[in-house]
N, C-alpha and C positions, 0 to 999 in steps of 0.2 A: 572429457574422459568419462570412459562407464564405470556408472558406482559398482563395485566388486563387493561379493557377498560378505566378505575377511572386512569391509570398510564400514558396515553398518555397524557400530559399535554399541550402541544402547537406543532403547526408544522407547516410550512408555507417556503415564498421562502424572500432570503434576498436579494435587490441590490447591490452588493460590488461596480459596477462602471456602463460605459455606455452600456457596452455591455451584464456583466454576474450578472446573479440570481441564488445563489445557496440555494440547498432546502433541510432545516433540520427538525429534529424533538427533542423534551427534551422527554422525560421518566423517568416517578420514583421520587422519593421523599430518600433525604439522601445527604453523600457522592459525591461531584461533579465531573463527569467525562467527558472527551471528548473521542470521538471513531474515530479514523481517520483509513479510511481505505486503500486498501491496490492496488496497479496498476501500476501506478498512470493510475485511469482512471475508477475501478472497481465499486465506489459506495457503499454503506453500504447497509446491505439488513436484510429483518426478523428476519433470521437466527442469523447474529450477535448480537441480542440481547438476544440469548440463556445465553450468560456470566452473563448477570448481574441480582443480586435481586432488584429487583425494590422497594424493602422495605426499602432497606438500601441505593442505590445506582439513583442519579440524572444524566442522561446521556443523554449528546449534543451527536447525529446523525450528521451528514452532508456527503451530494453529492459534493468534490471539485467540479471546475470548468468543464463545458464540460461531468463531469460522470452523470451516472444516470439520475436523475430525475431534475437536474440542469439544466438552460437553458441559450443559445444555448447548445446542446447534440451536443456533439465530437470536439465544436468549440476550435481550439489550439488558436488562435487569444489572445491577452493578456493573454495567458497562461504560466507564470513559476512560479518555488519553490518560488522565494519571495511574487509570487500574491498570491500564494496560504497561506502562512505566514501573509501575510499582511489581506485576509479574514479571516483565525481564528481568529485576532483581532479582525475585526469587529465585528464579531457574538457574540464573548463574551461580547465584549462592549456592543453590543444591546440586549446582554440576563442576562444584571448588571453581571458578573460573573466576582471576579476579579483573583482569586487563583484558580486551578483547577486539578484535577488527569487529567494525559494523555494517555491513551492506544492506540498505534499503531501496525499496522499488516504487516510486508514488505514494501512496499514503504513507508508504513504510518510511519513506525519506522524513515527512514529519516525524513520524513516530522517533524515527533516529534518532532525529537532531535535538526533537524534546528530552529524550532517556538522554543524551550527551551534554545540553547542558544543565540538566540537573545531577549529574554524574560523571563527570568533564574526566575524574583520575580513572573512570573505569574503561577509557573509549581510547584504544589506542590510535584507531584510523578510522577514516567514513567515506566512504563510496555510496553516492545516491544517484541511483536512476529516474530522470523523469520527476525532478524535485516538484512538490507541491506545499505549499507555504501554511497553510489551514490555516489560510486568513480570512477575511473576510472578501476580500477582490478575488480570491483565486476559488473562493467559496461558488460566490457570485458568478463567475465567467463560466462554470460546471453548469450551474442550475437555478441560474438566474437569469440566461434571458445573453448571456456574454457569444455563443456559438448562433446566433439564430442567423444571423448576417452569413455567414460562413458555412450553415449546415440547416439550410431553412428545411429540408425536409426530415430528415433526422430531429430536429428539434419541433417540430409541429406534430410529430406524430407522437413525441414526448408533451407535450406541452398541454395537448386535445385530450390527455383522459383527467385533466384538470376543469371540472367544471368554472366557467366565468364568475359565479356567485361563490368559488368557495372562499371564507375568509384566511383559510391557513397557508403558507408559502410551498411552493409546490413539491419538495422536500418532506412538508409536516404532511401533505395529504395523502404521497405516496405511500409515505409509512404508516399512516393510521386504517388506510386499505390492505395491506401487507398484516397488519397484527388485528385489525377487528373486522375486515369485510367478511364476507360469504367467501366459504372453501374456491370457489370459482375469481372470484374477487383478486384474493392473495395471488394465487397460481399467475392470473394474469398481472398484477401490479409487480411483482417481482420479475417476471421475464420481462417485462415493459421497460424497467429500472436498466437492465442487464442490458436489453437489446440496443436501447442509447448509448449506453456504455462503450459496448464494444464495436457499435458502429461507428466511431469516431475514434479508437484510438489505436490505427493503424492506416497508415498512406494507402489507396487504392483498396479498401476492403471491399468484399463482395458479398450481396447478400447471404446465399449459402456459406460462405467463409462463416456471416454472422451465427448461421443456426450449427454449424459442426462447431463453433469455439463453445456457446454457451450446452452444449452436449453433453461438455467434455469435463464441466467443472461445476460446487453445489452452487451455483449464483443465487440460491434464496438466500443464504448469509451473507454474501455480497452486496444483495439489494437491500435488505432490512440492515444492515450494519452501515452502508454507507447511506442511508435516509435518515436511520438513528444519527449518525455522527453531525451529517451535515448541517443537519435541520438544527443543531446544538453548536452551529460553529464550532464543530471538533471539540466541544469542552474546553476551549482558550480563553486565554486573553486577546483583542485581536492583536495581533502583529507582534506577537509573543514569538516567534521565534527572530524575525529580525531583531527586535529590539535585545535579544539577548545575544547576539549573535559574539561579542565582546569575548564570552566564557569558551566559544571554541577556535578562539585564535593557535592555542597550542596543539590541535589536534588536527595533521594535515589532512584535507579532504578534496575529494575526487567528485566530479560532477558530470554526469553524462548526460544529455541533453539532447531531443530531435527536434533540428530547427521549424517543424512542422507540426509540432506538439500541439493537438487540437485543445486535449484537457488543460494540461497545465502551459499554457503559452512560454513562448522560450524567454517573453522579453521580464519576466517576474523570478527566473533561475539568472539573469543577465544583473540584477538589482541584488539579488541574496550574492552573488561570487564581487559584486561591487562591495558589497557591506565585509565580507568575509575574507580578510587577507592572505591566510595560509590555506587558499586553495586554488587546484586546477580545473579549469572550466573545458566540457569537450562538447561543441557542437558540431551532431552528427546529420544529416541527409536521409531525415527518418522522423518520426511520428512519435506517437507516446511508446509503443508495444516494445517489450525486451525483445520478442521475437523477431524484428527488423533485422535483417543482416549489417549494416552498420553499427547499431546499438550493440546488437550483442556478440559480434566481433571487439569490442573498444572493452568491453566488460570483460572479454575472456583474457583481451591482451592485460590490463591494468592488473586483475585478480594472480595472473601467472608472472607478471614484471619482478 
């Protein structure tokens, strides 16, 4: 449905502490939902609120920290999973919201499921697309070396602006080019980040596809926020959301899933829906991207059910 001008009901930036302001928006009247999006780094944009009917459906937007339209823009500086747990408290607190659906996209599915089970009475429902574990295996299959089989060029061309002599994991080097190379340096190591990215996380991509997607959105937060994260195993414990996984047996959740799923493999969403009783698992005929028409058909039907 098109967001109507009557549906944009507040938007503005929140302080969470001394440094970061991050900046949401509500839409819609109904149904309470939060939309956490997916990077970590990426920002919520137009597009995603393609999903929802705004007739039915009240939905919190937010730019985590550092992404998008949040400010400081790219700053990693008191940036981890818990800061970023600890601001969707805030926001809700300051938007009286005290029970809420939660739909996340990729990293946003971590992010979810972290805020849910440390907060299990505030999560009424969870729908994750494209679940990613921020473990350490699902770490590792990103940007370690797990796609080279499956995507030898794509991954060489990532792999090759890693000198052979560096001592840091290719994660820590991409980032440390990104915040202290030469202005040339950065420019390139962040679209480098970006360009792998999005070359692998959609069936059949082409390369111009590749250069109008990264056009269209800031991927230097993208790239420095997911080099920051990675390189720090997400700030976890590893296997901290399986092993928690206990605390959100009361909280029915939804799983969408493309059985082609380059980034997050389908068979590591196949192991969290084993661990996880009270939920439904959907594998679809699609890749990682919401944008796939199977994907984001199963999203529109489930969010409108």
């Amino acid at each position: 449905m098109q967001l109507k001008q009557n549906y944009n009901l507040e938007k503005g930036y929140l302080k969470v502490n001394e440094i970061h302001e991050i900046y949401y928006e509500v839409c819609g009247v109904g149904e309470p939902y939060l939309f956490v999006h997916g990077g970590p780094g990426a920002g919520f944009s137009e597009k995603d609120k393609r999903f929802f009917d705004f007739e039915k459906h009240k939905v919190v937007f937010f730019d985590q920290r550092g992404a998008s339209k949040s400010k400081p823009f790219t700053s990693i500086e008191q940036n981890t999973t818990q800061d970023l747990v600890d601001d969707i408290n805030l926001l809700l607190s300051y938007l009286k919201i005290e029970r809420i659906n939660i739909f996340g996209g990729s990293w946003g599915t971590a992010l979810s499921l972290v805020f849910a089970i440390q907060n299990p009475e505030k999560v009424k429902s969870l729908l994750l697309r494209g679940l990613f574990l921020a473990n350490k295996t699902t770490i590792d299959h990103f940007v370690g070396g797990g796609l080279k089989k499956e995507y030898p060029k794509e991954w060489n061309r990532f792999i090759n602006n890693v000198p052979a002599n560096s001592t840091l994991t290719i994660s820590a080097y991409y980032l440390d080019q990104m915040l202290n190379g030469t202005l040339e340096n950065k420019e390139f190591y962040c679209y480098e980040w970006a360009y792998y990215e999005i070359s692998i996380f959609k069936k059949g991509i082409q390369e111009n596809e590749i250069d109008t997607i990264l056009k269209e959105f800031p991927y230097y937060s993208l790239s420095i926020m997911e080099a920051h994260y990675l390189s720090n195993n997400c700030f976890l414990e590893d296997n901290y959301i399986l092993n928690n996984c206990k605390v959100l047996e009361t909280i029915p959740t939804i799983i969408i899933h493309g059985k082609n799923d380059a980034i997050c493999p389908v068979e590591y969403t196949e192991e969290f829906h084993r661990h996880l009783e009270n939920s439904t698992l959907y594998i679809e005929d699609a890749g990682h991207s919401d944008s796939e028409p199977e994907i984001e058909k199963r999203i529109i039907t489930v969010l409108n059910d």
